[in-house]
Each structure stands twice: as structure tokens, then as C-alpha cells.
GUVO-187847 format. One record per atom (N, C-alpha, C): residue in one letter; residue number from 1; z, y, x; atom name. Coordinates in nm, 2 decimals. Example, Ala and Ser with C-alpha at 12.3 -4.5 7.8 and 13.67 -1.06 7.14 Angstrom:
<recs>
{'A', 1, {0.78, -0.57, 1.32}, 'N'}
{'A', 1, {0.78, -0.45, 1.23}, 'CA'}
{'A', 1, {0.78, -0.33, 1.32}, 'C'}
{'S', 2, {0.71, -0.22, 1.28}, 'N'}
{'S', 2, {0.71, -0.11, 1.37}, 'CA'}
{'S', 2, {0.79, 0.00, 1.29}, 'C'}
</recs>
This chain:
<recs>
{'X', 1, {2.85, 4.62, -1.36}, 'N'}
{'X', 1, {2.92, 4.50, -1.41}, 'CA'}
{'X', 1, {3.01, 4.56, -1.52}, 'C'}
{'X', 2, {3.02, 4.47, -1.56}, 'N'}
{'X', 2, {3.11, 4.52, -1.74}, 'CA'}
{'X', 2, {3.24, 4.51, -1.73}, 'C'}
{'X', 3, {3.34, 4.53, -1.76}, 'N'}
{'X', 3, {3.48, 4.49, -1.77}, 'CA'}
{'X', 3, {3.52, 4.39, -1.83}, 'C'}
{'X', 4, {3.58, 4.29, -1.76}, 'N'}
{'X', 4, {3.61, 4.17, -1.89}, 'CA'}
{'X', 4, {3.79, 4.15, -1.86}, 'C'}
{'X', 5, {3.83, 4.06, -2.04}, 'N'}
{'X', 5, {3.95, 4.04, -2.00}, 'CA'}
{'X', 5, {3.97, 3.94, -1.96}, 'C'}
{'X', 6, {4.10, 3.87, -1.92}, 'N'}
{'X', 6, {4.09, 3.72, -1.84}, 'CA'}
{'X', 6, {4.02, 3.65, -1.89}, 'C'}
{'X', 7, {3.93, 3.58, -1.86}, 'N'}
{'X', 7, {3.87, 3.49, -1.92}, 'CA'}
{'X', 7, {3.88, 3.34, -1.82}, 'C'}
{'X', 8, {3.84, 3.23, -1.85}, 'N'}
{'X', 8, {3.83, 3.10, -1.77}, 'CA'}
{'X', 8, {3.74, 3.05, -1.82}, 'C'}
{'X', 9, {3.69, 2.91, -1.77}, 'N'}
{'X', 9, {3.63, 2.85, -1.74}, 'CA'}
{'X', 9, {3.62, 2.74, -1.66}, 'C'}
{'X', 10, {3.54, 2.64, -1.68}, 'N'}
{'X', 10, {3.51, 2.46, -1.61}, 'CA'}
{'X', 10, {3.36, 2.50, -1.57}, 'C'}
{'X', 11, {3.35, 2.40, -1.44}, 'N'}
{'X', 11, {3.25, 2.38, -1.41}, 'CA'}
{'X', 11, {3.22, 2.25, -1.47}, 'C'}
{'X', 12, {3.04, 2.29, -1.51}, 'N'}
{'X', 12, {3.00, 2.13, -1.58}, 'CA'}
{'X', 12, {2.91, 2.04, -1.54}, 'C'}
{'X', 13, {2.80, 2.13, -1.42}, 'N'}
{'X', 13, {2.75, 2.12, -1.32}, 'CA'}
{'X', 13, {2.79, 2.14, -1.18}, 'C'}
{'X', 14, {2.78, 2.09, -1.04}, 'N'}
{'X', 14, {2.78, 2.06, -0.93}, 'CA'}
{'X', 14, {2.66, 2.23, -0.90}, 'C'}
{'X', 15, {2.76, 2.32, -0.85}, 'N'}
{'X', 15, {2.64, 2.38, -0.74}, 'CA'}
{'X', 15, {2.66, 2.38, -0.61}, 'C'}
{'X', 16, {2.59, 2.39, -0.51}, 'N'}
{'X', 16, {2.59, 2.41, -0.37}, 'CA'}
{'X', 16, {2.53, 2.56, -0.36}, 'C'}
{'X', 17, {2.61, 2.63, -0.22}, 'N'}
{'X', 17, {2.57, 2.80, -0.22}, 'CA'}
{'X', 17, {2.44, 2.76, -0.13}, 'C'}
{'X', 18, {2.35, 2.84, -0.14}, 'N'}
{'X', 18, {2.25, 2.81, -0.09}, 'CA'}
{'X', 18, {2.26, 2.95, 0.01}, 'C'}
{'X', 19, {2.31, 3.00, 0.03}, 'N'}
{'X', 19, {2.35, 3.10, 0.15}, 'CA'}
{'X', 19, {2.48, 3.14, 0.22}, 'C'}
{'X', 20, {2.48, 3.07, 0.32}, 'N'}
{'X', 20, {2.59, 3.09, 0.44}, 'CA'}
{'X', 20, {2.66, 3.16, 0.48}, 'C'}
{'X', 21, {2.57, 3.29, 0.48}, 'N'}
{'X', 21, {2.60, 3.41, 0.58}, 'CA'}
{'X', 21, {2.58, 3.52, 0.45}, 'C'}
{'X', 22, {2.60, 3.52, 0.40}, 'N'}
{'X', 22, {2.60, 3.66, 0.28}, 'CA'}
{'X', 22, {2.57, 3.79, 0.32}, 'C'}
{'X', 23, {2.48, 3.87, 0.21}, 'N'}
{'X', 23, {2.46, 4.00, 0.26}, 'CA'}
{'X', 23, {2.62, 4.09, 0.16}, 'C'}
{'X', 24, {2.65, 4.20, 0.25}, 'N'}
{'X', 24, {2.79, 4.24, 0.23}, 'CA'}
{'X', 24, {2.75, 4.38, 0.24}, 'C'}
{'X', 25, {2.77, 4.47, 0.13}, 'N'}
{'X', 25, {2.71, 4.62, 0.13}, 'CA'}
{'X', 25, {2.81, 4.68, 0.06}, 'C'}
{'X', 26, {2.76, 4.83, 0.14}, 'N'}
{'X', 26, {2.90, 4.92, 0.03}, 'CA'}
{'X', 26, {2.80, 4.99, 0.01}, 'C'}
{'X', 27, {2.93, 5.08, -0.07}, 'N'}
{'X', 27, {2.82, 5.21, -0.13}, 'CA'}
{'X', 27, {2.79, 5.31, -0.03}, 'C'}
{'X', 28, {2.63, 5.34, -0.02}, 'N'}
{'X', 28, {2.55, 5.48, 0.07}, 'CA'}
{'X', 28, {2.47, 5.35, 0.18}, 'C'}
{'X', 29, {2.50, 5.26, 0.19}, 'N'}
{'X', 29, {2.45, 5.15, 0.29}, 'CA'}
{'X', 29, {2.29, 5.18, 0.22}, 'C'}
{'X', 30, {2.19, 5.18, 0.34}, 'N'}
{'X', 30, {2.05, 5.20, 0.31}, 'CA'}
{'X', 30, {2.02, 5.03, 0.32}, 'C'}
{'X', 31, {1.91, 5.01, 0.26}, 'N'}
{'X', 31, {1.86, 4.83, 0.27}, 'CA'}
{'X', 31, {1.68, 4.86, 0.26}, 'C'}
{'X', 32, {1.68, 4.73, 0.28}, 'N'}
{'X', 32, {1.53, 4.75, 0.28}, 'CA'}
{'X', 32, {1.50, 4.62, 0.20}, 'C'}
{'X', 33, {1.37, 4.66, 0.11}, 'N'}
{'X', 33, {1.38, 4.60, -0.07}, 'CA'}
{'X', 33, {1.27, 4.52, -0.04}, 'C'}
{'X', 34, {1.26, 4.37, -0.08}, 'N'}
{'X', 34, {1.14, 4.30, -0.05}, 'CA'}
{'X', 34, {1.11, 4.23, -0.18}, 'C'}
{'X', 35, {1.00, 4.23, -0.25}, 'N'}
{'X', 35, {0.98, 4.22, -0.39}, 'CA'}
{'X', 35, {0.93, 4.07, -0.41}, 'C'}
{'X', 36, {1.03, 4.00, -0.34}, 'N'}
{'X', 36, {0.98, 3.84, -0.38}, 'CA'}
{'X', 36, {1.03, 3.80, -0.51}, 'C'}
{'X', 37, {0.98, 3.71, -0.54}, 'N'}
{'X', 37, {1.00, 3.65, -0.69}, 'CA'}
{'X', 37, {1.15, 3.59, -0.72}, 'C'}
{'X', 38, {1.16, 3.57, -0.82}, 'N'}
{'X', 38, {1.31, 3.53, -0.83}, 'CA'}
{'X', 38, {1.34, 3.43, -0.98}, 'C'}
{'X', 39, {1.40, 3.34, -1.00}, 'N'}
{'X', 39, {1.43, 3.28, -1.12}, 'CA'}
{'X', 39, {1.53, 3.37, -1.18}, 'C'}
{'X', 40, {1.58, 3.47, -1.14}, 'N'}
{'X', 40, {1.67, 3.52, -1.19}, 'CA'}
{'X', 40, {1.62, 3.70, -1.21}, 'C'}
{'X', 41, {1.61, 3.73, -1.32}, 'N'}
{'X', 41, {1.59, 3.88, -1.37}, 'CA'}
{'X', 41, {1.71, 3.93, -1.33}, 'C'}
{'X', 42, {1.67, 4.06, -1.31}, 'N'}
{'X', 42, {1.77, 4.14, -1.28}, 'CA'}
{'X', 42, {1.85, 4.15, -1.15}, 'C'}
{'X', 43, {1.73, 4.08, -1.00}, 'N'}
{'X', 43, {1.80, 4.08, -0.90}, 'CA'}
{'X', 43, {1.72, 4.09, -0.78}, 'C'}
{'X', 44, {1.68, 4.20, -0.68}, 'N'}
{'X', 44, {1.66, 4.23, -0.59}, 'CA'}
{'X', 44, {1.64, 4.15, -0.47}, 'C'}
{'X', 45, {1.56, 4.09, -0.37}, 'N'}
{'X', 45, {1.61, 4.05, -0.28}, 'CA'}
{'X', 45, {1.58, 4.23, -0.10}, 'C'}
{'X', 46, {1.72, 4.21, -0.06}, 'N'}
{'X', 46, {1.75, 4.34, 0.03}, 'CA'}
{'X', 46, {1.81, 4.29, 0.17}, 'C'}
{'X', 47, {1.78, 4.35, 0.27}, 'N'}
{'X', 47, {1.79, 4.36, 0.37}, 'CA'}
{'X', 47, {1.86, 4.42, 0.40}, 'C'}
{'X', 48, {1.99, 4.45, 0.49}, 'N'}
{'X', 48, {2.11, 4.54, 0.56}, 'CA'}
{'X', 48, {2.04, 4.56, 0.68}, 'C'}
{'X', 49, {2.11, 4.71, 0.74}, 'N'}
{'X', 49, {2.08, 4.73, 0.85}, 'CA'}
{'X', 49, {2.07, 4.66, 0.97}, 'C'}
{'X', 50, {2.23, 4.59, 0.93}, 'N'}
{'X', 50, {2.27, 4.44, 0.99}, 'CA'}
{'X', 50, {2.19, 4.32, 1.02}, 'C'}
{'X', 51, {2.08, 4.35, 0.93}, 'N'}
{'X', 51, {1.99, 4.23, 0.93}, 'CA'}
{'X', 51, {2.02, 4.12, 0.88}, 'C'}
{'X', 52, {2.09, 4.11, 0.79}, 'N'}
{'X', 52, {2.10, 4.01, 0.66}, 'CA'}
{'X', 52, {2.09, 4.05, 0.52}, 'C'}
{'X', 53, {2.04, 3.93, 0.50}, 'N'}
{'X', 53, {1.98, 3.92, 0.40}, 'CA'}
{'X', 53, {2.06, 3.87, 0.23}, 'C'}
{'X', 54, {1.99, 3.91, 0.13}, 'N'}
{'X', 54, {2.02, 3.83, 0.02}, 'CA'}
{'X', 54, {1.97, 3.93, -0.13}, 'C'}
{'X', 55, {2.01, 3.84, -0.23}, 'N'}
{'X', 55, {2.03, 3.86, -0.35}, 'CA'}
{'X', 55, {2.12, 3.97, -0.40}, 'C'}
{'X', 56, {2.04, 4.10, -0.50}, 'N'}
{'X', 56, {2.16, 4.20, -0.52}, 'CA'}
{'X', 56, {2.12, 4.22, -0.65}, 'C'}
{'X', 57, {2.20, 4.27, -0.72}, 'N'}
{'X', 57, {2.17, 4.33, -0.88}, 'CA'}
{'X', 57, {2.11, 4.43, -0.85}, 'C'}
{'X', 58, {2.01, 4.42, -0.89}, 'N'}
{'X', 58, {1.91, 4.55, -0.89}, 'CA'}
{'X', 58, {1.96, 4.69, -0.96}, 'C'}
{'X', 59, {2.07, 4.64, -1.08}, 'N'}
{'X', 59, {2.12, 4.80, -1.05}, 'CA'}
{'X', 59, {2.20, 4.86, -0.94}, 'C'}
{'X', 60, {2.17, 4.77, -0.89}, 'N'}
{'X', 60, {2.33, 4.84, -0.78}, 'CA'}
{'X', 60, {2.30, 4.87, -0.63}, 'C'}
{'X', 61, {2.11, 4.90, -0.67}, 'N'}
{'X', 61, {2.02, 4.99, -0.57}, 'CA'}
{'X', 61, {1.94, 5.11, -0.65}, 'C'}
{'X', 62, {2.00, 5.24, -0.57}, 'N'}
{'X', 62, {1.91, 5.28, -0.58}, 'CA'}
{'X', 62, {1.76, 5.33, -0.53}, 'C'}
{'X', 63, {1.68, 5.26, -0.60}, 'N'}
{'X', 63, {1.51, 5.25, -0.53}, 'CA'}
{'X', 63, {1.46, 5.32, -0.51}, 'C'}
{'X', 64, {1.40, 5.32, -0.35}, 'N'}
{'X', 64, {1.27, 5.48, -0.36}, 'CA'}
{'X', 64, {1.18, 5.36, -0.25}, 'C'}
{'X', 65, {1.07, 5.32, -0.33}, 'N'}
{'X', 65, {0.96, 5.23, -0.31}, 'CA'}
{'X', 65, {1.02, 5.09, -0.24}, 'C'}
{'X', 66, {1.01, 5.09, -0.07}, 'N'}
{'X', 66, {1.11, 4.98, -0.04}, 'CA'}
{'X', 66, {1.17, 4.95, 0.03}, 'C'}
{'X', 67, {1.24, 5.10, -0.02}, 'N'}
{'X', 67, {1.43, 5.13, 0.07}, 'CA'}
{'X', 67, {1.45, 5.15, -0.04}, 'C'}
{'X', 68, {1.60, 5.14, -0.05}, 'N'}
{'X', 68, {1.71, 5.20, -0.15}, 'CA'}
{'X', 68, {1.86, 5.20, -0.07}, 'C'}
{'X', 69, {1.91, 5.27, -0.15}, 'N'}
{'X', 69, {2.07, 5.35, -0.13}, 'CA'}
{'X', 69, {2.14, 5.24, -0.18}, 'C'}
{'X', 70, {2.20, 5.17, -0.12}, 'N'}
{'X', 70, {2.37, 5.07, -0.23}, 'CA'}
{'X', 70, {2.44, 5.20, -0.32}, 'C'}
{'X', 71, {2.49, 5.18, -0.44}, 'N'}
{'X', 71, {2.52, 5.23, -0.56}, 'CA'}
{'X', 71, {2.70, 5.17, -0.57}, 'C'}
{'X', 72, {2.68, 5.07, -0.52}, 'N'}
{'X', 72, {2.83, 5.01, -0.53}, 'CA'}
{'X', 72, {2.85, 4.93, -0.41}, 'C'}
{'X', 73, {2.94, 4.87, -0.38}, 'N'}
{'X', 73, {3.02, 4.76, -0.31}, 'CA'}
{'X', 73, {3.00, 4.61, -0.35}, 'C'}
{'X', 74, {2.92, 4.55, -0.28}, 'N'}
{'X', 74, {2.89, 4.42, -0.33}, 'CA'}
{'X', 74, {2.89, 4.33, -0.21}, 'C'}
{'X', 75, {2.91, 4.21, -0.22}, 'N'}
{'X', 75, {2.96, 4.07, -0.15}, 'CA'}
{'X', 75, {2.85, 3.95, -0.20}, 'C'}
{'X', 76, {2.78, 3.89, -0.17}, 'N'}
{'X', 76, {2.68, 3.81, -0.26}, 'CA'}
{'X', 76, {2.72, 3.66, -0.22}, 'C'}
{'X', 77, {2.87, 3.65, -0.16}, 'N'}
{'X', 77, {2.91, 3.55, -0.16}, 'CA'}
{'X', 77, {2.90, 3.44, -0.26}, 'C'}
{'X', 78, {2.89, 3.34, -0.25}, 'N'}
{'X', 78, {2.82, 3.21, -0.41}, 'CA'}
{'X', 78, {2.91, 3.15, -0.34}, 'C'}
{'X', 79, {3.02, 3.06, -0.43}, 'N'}
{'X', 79, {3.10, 2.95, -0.46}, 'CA'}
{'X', 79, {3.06, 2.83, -0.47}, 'C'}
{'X', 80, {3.07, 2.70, -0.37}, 'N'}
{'X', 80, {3.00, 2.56, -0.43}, 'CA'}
{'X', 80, {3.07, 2.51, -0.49}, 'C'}
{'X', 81, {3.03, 2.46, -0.57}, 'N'}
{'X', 81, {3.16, 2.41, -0.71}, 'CA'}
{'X', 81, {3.12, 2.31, -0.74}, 'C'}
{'X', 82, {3.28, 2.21, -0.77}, 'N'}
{'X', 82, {3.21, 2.09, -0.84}, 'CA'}
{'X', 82, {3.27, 2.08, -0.99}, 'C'}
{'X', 83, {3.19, 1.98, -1.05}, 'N'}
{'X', 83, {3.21, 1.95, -1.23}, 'CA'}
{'X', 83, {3.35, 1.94, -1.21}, 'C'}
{'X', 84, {3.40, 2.00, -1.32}, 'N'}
{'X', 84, {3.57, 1.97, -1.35}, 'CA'}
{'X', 84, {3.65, 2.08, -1.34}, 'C'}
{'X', 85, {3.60, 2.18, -1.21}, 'N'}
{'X', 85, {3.67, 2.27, -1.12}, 'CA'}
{'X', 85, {3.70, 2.42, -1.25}, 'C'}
{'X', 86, {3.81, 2.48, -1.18}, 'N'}
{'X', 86, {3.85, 2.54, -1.28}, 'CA'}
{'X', 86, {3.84, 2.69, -1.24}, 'C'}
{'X', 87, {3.79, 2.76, -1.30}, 'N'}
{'X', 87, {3.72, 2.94, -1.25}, 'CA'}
{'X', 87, {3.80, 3.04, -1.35}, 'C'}
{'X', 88, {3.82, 3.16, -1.28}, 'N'}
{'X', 88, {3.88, 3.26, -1.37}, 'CA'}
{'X', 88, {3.75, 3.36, -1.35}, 'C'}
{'X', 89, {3.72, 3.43, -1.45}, 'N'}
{'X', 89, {3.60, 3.46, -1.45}, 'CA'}
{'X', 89, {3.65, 3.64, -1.42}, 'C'}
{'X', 90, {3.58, 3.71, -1.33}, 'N'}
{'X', 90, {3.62, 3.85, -1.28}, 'CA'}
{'X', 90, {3.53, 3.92, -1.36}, 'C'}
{'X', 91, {3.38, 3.90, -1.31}, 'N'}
{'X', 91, {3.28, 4.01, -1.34}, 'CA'}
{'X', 91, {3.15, 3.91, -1.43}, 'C'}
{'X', 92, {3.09, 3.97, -1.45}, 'N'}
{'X', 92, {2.94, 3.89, -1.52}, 'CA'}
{'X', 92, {2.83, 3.97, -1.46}, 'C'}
{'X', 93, {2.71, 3.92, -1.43}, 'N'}
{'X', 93, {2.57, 4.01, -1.41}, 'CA'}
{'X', 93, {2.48, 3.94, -1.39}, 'C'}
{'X', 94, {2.37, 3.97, -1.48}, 'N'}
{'X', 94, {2.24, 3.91, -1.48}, 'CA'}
{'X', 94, {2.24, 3.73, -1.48}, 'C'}
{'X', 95, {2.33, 3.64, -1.53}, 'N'}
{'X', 95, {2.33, 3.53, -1.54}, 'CA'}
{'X', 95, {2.36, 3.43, -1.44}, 'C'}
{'X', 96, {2.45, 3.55, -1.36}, 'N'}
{'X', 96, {2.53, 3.48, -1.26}, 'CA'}
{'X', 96, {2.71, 3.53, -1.33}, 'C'}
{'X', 97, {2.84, 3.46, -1.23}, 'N'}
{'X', 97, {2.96, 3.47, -1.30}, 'CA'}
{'X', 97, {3.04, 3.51, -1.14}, 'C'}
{'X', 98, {3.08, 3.57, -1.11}, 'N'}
{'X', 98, {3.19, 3.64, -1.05}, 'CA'}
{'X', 98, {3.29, 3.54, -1.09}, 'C'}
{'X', 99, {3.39, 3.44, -0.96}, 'N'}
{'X', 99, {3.49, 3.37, -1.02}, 'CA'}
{'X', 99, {3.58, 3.36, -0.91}, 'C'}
{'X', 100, {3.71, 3.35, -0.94}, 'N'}
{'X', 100, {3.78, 3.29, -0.87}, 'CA'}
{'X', 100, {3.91, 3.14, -0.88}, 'C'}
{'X', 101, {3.84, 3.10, -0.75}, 'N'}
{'X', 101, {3.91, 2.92, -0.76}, 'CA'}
{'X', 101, {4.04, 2.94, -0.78}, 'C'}
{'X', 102, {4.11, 2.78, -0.84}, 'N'}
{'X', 102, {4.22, 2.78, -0.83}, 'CA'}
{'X', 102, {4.30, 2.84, -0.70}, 'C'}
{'X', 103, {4.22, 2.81, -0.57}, 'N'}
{'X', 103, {4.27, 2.81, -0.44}, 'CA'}
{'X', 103, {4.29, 2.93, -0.40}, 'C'}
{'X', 104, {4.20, 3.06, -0.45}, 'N'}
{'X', 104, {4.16, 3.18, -0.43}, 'CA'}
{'X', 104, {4.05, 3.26, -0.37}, 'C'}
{'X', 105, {3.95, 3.14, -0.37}, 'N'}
{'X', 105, {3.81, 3.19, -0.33}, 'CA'}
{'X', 105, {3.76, 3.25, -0.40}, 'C'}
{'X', 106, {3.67, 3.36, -0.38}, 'N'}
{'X', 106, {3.59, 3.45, -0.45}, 'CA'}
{'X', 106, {3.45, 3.47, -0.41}, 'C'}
{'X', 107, {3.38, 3.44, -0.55}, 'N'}
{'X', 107, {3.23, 3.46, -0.53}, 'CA'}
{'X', 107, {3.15, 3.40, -0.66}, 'C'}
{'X', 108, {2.97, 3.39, -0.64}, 'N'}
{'X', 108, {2.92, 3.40, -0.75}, 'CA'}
{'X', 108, {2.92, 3.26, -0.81}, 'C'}
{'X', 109, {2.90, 3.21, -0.92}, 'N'}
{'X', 109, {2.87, 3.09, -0.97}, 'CA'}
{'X', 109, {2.75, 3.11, -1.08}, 'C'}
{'X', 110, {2.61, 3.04, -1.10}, 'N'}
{'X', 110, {2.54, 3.05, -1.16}, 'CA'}
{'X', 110, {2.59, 3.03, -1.30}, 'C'}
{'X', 111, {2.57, 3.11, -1.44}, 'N'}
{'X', 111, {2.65, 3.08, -1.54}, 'CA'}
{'X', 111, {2.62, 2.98, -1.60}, 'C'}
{'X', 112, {2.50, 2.94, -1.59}, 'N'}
{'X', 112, {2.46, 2.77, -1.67}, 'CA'}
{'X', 112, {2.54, 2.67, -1.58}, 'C'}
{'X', 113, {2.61, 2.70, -1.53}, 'N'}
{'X', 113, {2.64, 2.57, -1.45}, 'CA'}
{'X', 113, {2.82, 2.57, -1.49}, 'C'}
{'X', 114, {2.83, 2.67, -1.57}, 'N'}
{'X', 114, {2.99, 2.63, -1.64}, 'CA'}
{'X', 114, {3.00, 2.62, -1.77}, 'C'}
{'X', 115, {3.11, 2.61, -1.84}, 'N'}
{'X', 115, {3.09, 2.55, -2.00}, 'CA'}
{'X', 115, {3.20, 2.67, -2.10}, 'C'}
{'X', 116, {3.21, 2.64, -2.18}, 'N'}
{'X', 116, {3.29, 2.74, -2.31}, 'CA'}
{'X', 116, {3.39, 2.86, -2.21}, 'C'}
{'X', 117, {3.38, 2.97, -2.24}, 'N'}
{'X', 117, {3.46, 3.09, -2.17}, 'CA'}
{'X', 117, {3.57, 3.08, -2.31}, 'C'}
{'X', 118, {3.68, 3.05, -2.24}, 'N'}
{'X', 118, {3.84, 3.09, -2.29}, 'CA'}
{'X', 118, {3.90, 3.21, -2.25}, 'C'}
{'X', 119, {3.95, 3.32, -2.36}, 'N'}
{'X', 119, {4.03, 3.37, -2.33}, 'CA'}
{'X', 119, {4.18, 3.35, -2.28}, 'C'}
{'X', 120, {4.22, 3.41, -2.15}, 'N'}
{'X', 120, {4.33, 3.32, -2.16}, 'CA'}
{'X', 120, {4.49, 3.45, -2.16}, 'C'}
</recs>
């Protein structure tokens, strides 16, 4: 993930998280890599020891066929957001947005689904 400076953001679209129970990995965590399809380039779906599941940025395994090593500390927690709602933008990757609510929730928001990034 890249460094950014504050930036914000509106939601302009309505998303709902479509996963509950999030997969939650640090780094050296082994996973096991399952090569299903994805609308989204640039994202893995992996298995925890734990036995949950989800969506990871593929760089942030590293691969040996279909296990890999976690590379970083990641949370694949998704934010349901509605039109209007107001996001401070943390991280960016692969066409998802790292955000945090006014309230203080933290997690992903698909980036088509918010409007003009302000610096603030």
C-alpha cells in the first residue's frame, strides 16, 4: 500500500459488506491460496489456519503454489456505507479504499462506490 496524505471522501453508492467474519492475518501467518476468480485484479482469495476465509492483496502473500507466507498485517474488514457518508481515506489497493467513518470504524470500501478525493 502506498502512503497517502489526508485525503476524504463521500460515498455515492450504497455498499453492503458482503463478509461478516473477516479474514485477519499478520505477518509469517501461513494461508492456503485458492485460485477462484475475482472481479477484482490484484486479489487472492486465502484461507487462515483459523479457518477463515477471504479476500487479500496478492502482494501481501508470499506464494509457493497453494500456500503462501503473509508479508504484512492485514484486516479485510469492508465498511457498509451509505450515499452521503463521509470517509477519510488511509490506504488504497487494487481498487478497493481503506477508510475511516466519521464514527471511527475502519475498513475497506470498494473505490467506485465513492466520488472526488479531497485533500484535506
Amino acid at each position: 500500500m502506498k502512503s497517502r496524505q489526508q485525503e476524504s471522501c463521500r460515498v455515492i453508492t450504497d455498499y453492503q459488506s458482503a463478509y461478516p467474519d473477516p479474514i485477519v492475518l499478520s505477518v509469517g501467518d501461513e494461508v492456503t491460496i485458492d485460485d477462484r476468480e475475482s472481479e477484482w485484479s490484484g486479489w487472492i482469495w486465502c484461507t487462515s489456519r483459523q479457518g477463515r476465509s477471504g479476500w487479500v492483496p496478492e502482494k501481501y502473500v508470499r506464494r509457493n503454489g497453494s500456500s503462501g507466507t503473509v508479508l504484512r498485517d492485514y484486516d479485510a474488514t469492508e465498511l457498509s456505507v451509505t450515499k452521503g457518508d463521509a470517509l477519510t481515506i488511509i490506504d488504497e489497493e487494487s481498487g478497493w479504499l481503506l477508510c475511516r467513518t466519521a464514527d471511527g470504524r475502519l475498513g475497506w470500501v470498494p473505490k467506485q462506490n465513492v466520488g472526488p478525493v479531497r485533500k484535506t
